[in-house]
C-alpha positions as CSV (number, residue, x, y, z in Angstrom):
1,X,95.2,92.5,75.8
2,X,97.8,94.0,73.6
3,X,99.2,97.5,74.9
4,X,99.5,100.4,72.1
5,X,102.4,101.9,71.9
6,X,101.3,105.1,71.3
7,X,98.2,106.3,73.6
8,X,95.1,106.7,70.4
9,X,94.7,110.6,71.5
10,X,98.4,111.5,70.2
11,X,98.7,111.6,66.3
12,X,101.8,111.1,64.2
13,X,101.2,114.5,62.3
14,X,100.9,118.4,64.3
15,X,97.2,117.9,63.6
16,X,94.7,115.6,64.1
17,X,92.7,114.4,61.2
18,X,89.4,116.6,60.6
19,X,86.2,114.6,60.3
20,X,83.9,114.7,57.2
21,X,80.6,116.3,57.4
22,X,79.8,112.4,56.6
23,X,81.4,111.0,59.7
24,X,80.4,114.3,61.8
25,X,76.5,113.7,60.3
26,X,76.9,109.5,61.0
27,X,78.3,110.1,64.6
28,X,75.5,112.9,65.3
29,X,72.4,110.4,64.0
30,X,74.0,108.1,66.0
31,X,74.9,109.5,69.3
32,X,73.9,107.0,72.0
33,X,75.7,104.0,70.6
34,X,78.7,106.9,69.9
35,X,78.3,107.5,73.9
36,X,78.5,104.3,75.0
37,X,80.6,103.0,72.5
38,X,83.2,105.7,74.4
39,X,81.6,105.1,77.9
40,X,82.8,100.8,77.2
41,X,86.5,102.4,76.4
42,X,86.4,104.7,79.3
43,X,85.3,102.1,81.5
44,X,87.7,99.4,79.6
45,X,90.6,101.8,80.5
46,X,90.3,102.3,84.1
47,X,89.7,98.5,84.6
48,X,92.7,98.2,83.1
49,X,94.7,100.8,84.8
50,X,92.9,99.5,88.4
51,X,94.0,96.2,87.6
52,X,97.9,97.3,87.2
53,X,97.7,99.8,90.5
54,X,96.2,96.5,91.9
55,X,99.1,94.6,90.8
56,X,101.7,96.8,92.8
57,X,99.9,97.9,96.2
58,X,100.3,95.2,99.2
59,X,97.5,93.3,100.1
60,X,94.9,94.3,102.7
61,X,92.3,91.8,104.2
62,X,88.7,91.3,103.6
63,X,87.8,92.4,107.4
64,X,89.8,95.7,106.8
65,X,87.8,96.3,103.5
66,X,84.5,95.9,105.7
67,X,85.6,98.3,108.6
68,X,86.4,100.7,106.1
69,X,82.8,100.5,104.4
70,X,80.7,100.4,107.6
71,X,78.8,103.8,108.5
72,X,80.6,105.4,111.3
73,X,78.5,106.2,114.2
């Protein structure tokens, strides 16, 4: 996956652009597939930034994964 170099919530101008009442009216008759059209990129973005985290911690074994989980009595 090819990394932006410019994180998509910072604009090049002061201000970001302003939406049309078109786009506002399209987004608003089509709000679920607007939500989880931003819920995929959400999740899509902290996959990613697990995976990296994942990259650079030591790693742990299967066993101490389980003892952590397990209910403590």
């Amino acid at each position: 996956m090819k990394k932006l170099s410019t994180p998509l919530f910072l604009f090049p101008s002061p201000q970001p652009p302003v939406p049309s009442p078109q786009s506002l009216r399209l987004i608003h008759d089509n709000r679920k597939e607007v939500s989880e059209f931003l819920a995929e990129i959400i999740e899509d973005v902290a996959m990613e930034q697990a995976i990296a985290e994942g990259e650079t911690t030591k790693l742990v074994s299967r066993e101490s994964i389980f003892q952590l989980l397990e209910p403590k009595a």
